[in-house]
C-alpha positions in Angstrom: 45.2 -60.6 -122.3 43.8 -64.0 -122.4 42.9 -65.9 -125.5 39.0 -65.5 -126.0 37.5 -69.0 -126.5 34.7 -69.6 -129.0 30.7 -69.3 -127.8 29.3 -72.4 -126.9 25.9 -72.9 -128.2 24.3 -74.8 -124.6 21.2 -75.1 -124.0 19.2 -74.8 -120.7 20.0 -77.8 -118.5 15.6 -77.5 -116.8 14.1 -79.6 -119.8 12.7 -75.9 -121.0 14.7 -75.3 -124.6 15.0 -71.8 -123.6 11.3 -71.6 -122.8 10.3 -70.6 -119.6 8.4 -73.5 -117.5 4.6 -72.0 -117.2 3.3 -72.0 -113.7 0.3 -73.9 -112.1 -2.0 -71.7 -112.0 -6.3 -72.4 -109.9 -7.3 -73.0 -113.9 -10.9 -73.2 -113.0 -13.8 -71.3 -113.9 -16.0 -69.6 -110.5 -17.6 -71.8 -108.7 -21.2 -70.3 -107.3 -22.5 -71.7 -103.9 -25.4 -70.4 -102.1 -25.7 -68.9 -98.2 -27.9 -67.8 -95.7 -27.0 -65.8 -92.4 -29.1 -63.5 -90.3 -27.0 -60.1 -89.1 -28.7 -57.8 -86.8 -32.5 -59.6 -87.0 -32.2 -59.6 -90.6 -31.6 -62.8 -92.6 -29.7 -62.3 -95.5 -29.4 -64.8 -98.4 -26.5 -64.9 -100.7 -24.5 -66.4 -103.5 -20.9 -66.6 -103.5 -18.8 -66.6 -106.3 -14.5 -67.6 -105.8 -12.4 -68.6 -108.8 -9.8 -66.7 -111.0 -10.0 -64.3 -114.3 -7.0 -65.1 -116.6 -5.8 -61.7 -117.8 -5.0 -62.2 -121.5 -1.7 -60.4 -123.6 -3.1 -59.0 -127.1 -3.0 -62.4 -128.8 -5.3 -64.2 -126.3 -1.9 -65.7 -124.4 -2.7 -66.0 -120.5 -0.3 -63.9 -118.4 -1.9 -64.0 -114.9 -4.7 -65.3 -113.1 -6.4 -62.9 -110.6 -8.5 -65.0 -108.0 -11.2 -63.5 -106.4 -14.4 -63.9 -103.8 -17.4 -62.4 -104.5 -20.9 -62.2 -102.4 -24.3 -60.8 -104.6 -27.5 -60.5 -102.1 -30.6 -62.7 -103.4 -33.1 -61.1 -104.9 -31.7 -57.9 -105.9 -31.5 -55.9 -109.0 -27.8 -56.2 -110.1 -28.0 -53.3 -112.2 -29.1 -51.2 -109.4 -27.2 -52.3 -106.3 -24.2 -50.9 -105.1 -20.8 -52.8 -105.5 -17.6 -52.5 -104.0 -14.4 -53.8 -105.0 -11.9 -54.7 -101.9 -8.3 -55.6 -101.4 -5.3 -54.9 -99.4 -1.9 -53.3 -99.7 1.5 -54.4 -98.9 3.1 -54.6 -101.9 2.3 -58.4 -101.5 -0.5 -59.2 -99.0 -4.1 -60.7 -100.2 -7.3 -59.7 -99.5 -8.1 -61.7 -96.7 -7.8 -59.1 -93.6 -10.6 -57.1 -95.4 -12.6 -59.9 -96.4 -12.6 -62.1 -92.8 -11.8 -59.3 -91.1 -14.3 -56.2 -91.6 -16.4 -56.2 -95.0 -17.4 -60.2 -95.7 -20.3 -62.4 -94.5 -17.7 -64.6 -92.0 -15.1 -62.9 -89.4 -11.9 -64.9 -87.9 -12.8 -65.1 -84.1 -10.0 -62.9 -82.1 -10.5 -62.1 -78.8 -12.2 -59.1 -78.3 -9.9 -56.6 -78.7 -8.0 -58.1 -81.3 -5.4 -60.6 -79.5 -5.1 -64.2 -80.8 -7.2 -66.6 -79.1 -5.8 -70.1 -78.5 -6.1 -73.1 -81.1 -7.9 -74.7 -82.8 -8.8 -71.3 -84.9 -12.8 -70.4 -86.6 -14.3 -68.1 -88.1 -18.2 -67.1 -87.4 -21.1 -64.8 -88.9 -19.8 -61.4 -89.4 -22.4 -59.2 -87.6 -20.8 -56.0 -89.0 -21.0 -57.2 -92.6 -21.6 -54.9 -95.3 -22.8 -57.2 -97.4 -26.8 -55.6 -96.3 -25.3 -52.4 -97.8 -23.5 -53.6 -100.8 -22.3 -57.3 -102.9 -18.6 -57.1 -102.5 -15.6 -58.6 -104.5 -12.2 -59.1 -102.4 -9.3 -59.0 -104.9 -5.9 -60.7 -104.7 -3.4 -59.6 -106.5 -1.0 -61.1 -109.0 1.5 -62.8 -106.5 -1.0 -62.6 -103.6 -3.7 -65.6 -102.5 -4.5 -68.4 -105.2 -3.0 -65.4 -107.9 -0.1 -66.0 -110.2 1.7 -65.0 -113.2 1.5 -67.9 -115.6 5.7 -67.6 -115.8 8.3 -66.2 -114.0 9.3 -63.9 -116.2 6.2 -62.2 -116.1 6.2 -61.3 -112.6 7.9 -58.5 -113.0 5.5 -57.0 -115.2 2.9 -56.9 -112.3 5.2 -56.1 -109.4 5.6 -52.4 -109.6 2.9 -49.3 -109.4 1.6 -48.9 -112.9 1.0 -53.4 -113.7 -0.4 -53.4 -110.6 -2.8 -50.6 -111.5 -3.4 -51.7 -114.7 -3.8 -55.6 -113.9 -6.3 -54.6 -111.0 -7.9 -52.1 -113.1 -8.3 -55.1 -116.3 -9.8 -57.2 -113.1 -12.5 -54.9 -112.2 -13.0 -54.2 -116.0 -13.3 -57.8 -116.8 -15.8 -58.4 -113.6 -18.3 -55.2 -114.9 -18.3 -57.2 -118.0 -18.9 -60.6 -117.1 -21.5 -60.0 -114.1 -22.9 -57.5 -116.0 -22.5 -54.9 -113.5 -21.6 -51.8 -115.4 -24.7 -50.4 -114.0 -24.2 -50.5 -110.5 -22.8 -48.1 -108.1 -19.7 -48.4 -107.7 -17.0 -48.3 -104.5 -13.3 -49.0 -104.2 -12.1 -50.0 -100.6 -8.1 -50.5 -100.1 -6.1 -51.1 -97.0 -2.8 -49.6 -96.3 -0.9 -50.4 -99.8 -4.5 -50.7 -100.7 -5.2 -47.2 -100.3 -2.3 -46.2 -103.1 -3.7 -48.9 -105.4 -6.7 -47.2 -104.9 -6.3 -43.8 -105.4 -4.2 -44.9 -108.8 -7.4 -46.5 -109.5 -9.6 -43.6 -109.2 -7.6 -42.0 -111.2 -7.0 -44.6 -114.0 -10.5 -46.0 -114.8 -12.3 -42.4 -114.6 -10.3 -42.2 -117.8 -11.8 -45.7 -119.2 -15.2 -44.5 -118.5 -15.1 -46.4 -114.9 -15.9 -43.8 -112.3 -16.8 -44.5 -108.6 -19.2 -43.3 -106.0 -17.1 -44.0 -103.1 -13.4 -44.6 -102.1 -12.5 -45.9 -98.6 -9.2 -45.4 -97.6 -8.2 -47.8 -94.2 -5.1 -46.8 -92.7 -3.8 -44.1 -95.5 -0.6 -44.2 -97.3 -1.6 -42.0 -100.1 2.5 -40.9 -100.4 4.9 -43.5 -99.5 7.4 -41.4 -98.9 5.9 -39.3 -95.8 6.5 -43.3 -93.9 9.9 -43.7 -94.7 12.6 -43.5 -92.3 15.2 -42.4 -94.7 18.5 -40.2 -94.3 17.9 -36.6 -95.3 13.7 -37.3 -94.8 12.7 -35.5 -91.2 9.2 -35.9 -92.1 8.4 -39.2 -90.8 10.2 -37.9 -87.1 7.5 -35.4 -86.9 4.8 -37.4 -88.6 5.0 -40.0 -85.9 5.3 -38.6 -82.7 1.7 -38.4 -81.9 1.3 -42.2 -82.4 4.4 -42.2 -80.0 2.0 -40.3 -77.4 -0.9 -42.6 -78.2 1.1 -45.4 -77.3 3.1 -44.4 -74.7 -0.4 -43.1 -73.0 -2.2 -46.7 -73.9 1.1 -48.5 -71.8 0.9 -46.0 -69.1 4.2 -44.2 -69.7 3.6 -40.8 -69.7 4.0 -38.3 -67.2 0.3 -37.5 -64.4 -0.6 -35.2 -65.6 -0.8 -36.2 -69.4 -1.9 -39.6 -68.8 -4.9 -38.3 -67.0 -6.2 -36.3 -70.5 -8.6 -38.0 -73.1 -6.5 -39.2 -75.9 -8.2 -37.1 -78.6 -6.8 -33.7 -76.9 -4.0 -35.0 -75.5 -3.3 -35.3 -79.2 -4.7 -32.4 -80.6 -1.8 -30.9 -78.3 0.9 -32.9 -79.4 0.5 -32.7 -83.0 0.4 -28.7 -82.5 3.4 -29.0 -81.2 4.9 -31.6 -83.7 4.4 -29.3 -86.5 5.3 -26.0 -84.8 8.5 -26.0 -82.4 9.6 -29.7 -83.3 9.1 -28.9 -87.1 11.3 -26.1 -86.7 13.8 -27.8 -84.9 14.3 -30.6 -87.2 14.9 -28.1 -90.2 17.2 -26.2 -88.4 19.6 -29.3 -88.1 22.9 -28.8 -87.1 22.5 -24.7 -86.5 19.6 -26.1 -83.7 21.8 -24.3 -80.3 21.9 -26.3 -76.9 19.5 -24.5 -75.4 17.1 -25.1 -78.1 17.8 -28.8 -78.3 17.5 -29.4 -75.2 14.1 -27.7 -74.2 13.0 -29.7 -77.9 14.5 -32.9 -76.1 12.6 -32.4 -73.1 9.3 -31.8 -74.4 10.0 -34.7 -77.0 10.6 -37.0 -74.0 7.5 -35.6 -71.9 5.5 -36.7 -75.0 6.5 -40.4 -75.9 7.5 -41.8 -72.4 11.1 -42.0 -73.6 14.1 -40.9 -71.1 15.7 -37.6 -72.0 18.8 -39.1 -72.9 18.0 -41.6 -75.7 15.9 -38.9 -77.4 19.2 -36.5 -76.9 21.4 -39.3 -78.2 19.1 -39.9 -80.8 19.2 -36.6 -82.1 15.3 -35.7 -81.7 15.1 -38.4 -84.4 12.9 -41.4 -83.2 12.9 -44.0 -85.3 9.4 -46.5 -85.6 11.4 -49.6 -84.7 13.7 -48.0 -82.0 10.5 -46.9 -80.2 9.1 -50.1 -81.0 11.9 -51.5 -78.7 12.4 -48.8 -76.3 9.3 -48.1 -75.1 8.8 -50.9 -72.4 12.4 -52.2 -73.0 12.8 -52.8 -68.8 10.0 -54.8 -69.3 11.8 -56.5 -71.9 8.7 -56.1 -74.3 8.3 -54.3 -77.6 5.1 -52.9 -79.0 3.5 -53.8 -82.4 4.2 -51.8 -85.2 0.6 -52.5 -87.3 -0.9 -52.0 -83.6 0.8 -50.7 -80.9 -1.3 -51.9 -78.3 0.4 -55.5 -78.6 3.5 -56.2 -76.8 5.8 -58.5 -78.1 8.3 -60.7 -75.8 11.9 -59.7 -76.5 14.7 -62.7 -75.7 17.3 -59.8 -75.2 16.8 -56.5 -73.3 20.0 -54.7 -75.5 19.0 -55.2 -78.8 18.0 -52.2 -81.2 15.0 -53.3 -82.4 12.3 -55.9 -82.0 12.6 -59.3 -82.9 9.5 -59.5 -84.5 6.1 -57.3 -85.0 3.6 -58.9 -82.3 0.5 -57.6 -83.7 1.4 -59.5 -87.3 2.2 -62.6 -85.6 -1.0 -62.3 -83.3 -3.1 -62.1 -86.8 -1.1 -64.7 -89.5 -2.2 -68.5 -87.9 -5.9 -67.6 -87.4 -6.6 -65.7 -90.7 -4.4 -68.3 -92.1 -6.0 -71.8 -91.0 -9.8 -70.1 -91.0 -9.5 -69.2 -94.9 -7.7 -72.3 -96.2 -10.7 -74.0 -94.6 -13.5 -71.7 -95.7 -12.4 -71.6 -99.3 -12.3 -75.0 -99.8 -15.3 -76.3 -97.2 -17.7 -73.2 -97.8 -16.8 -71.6 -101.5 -15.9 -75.2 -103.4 -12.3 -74.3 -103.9 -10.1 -77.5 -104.3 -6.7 -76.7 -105.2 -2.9 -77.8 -103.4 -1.9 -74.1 -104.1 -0.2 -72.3 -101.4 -2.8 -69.3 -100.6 -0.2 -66.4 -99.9 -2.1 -64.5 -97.3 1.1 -61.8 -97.2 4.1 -62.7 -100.0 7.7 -61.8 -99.0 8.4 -62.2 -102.2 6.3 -59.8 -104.2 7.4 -57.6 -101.8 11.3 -58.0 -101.8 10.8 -58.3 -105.7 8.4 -55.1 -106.2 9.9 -52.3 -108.2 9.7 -48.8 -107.6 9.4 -46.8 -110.9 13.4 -45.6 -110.8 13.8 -46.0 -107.1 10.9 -43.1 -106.3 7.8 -44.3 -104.0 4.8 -42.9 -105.0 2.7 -40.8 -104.0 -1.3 -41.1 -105.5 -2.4 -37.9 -103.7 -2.5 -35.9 -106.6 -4.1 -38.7 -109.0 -7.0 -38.8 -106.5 -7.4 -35.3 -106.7 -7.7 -35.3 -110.5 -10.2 -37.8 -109.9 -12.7 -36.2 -107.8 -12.1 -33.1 -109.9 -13.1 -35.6 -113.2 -16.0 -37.2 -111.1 -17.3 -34.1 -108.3 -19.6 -37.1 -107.1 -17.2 -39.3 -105.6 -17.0 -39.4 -102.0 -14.0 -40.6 -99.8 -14.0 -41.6 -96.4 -10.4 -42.3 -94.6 -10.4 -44.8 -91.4 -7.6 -44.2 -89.0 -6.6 -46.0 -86.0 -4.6 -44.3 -83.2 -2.1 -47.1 -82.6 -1.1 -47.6 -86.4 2.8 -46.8 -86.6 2.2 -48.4 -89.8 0.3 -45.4 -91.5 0.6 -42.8 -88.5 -2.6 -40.3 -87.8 -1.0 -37.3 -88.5 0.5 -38.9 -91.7 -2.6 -39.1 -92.8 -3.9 -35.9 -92.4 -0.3 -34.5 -93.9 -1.3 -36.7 -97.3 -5.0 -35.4 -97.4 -4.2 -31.7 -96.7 -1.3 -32.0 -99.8 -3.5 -33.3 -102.3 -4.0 -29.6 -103.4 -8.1 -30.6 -103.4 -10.3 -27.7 -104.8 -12.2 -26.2 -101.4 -15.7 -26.6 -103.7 -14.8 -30.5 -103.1 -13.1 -30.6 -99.8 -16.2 -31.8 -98.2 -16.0 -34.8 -100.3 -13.7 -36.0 -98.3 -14.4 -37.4 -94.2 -11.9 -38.8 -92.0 -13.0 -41.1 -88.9 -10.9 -42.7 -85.8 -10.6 -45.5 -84.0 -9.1 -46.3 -80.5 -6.9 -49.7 -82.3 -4.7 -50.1 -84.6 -3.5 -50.4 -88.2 -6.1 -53.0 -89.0 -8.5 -51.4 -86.3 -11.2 -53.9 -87.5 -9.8 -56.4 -85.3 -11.2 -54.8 -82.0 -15.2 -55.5 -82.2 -15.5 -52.0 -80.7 -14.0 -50.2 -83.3 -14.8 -53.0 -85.5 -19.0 -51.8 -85.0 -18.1 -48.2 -85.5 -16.8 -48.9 -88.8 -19.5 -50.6 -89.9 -21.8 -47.6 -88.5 -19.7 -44.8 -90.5 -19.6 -47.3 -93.6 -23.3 -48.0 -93.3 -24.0 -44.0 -93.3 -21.0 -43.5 -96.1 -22.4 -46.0 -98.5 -25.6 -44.5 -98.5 -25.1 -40.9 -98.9 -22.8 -41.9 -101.4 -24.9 -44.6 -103.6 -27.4 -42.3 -103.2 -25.5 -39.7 -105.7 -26.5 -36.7 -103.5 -24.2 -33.8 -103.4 
């Protein structure tokens, strides 16, 4: 054994002395401009408010900074008017899809069913704005958009389920307080990731006295672990497969007489199906007989355009991002996984998977150049930050409590049982392989909700994808059933 050699005393060779360097953080208090747009024949003034709130440890120390854009109607009675807190989901993306996508006063010009439009990018007057309905603040969290923790050392504390609950929920705390909304009704809309923070939400602030009159959940993923492609996990290879014959009917690859039918029943019969005989065959595993697997295979193949031998050799097991690839692979295009109506151009024909997600790519330079510009040319932002529109690294670094994903289904149920008044509307798309349709309805019809309150809870479609608000036809039907939502539920009636 070696000779153990005294402990030398060294000291950190980054100029710290063992402290941790703090980060820049925006540093500034809100800055308020003031607006005017006309939506619909109605001209709507406005005040915007952007900046961070610090979120303080117990001896007034800043940990984070939350940044933040809100937009308060003229002329209102704050007290009285509804407001709705927004953000998206990731782990790790900012509020920007929601905010210049759907919800806020200014939309990112796409073309008009969602594909990127050539350079040099804008943004316009968001017809579809909520903002007649309801003042809305769009959230970043800590890691995401002009947010930070004040150390490194600290980001782990915000990177997992319960800090980001808790930091969001000290957020929308600090905002009631400080606008003095406390008053108001109040709505929660999350996207995606958004929808889990939101549901934890729900559940945590109904305890603090917080309770909300509406929850809308875009493009659901209420348990994490329904999505997950994962060994020993058949669920997501049932789950999926009518978002399989979605896309495989929008590309034109099914057989006559199924690409003739309206999607909604074509559908209705495939996810029949998906949770009868294929359900059955995927438990059965290995004891599944040839004849069985085969006529399984068959109908598998009928239904998502695939050849009967790469389902067969793929065990009746069709993975997102195999399908992704396979689907119009002779093409030598892949289809989008937020929205599978975009195809993506594939270098190789004989890879496994894509090279890249086409409908994220289509989205990340125009959202990305319109912001940085609004924020700092419309709101008064002037910062050299780096606005992280969707962090890689919050979401390499984000830590599932001991490995398990969570699932929020049940907290949402304990809030509506707390609060019988909250209402919930879901927004699906039909070509989101992100947060499947029939994934969704699997997380609502598990969250064991009392049938007195089942009718709390309404679920609407749209013929797009993940983030559906991108085609200005489904884009205009949101805003209808939001418009109709809002009301009924601001209004308290049962």
């Amino acid at each position: 054994m070696p000779e153990e050699k005294p402990k030398e005393d060294k000291k950190p060779s980054d100029g710290t002395d063992g402290k941790e360097k703090r980060r820049a953080l925006l540093g500034i208090e809100p800055v308020e401009t003031r607006h005017e747009i006309e939506v619909r024949g109605k001209r709507l003034s406005y005040t915007a408010r952007a900046g961070a709130i610090p979120l303080k440890d117990p001896v007034g120390e800043t940990e984070a900074e939350i940044f933040f854009v809100a937009y308060e109607l003229d002329g209102a009675d704050r007290g009285k008017r509804p407001l709705t807190f927004a953000f998206n989901g990731g782990p790790g993306s900012a509020a920007i899809w929601l905010h210049m996508g759907a919800l806020g006063p200014k939309r990112v010009v796409m073309d008009k069913e969602g594909w990127m439009p050539a350079p040099p990018y804008r943004y316009e007057v968001n017809a579809h704005t909520w903002l007649d309905q309801t003042d809305l603040v769009f959230i970043d969290p800590v890691g995401t958009g002009f947010s930070r923790a004040a150390g490194e050392n600290l980001d782990k504390k915000f990177w997992n389920f319960k800090g980001d609950i808790e930091s969001v929920g000290e957020f929308i705390r600090l905002y009631l307080t400080r606008y003095k909304r406390w008053t108001s009704p109040l709505f929660l809309a999350g996207e995606s990731y958004g929808t889990t923070r939101a549901a934890g939400l729900a559940g945590h602030l109904v305890d603090r006295g917080i309770a909300f009159s509406g929850i809308v959940l875009v493009s659901t993923a209420l348990d994490i672990g329904a999505l997950r492609f994962m060994p020993g996990n058949d669920l997501p290879y049932q789950l999926f497969v009518p978002t399989y014959a979605a896309t495989a009917w929008y590309h034109r690859r099914l057989p006559p007489d199924l690409q003739g039918r309206a999607l909604p029943d074509l559908l209705a019969e495939v996810k029949a199906w998906a949770e009868g005989e294929l359900t059955v065959a995927l438990m059965k595993g290995d004891r599944l007989t040839e004849a069985e697997r085969l006529r399984v295979g068959r109908k598998l193949a009928r239904y998502t355009g695939l050849d009967l031998d790469y389902v067969l050799g793929s065990n009746l097991r069709i993975e997102i991002f195999r399908f992704c690839k396979e689907l119009l692979r002779e093409e030598r295009r892949s289809v989008g996984r937020l929205d599978s109506r975009f195809k993506g151009v594939e270098a190789l024909a004989v890879t496994e998977r894509p090279e890249f997600d086409p409908s994220m790519v289509a989205i990340t330079p125009p959202y990305t150049a319109a912001f940085n510009h609004y924020v700092r040319d419309e709101l008064g932002i002037q910062t050299d930050l780096t606005y992280e529109t969707l962090s890689g690294t919050v979401n390499e670094k984000w830590e599932w409590d001991k490995g398990a994903l969570p699932a929020t289904g049940a907290i949402l149920r304990g809030a509506l049982a707390k609060n019988p008044y909250t209402k919930v509307l879901v927004a699906q798309g039909y070509y989101d392989l992100a947060t499947p349709l029939m994934a969704t309805e699997y997380m609502l019809s598990h969250m064991n909700v009392d049938p007195a309150l089942r009718g709390n809870i309404e679920v609407r479609y749209y013929e797009a994808g993940h983030m559906f608000y991108l085609d200005e036809g489904a884009l205009g039907a949101f805003r209808e059933d939001a418009r109709r939502f809002l009301a009924a539920a601001g209004s308290g009636a049962g």
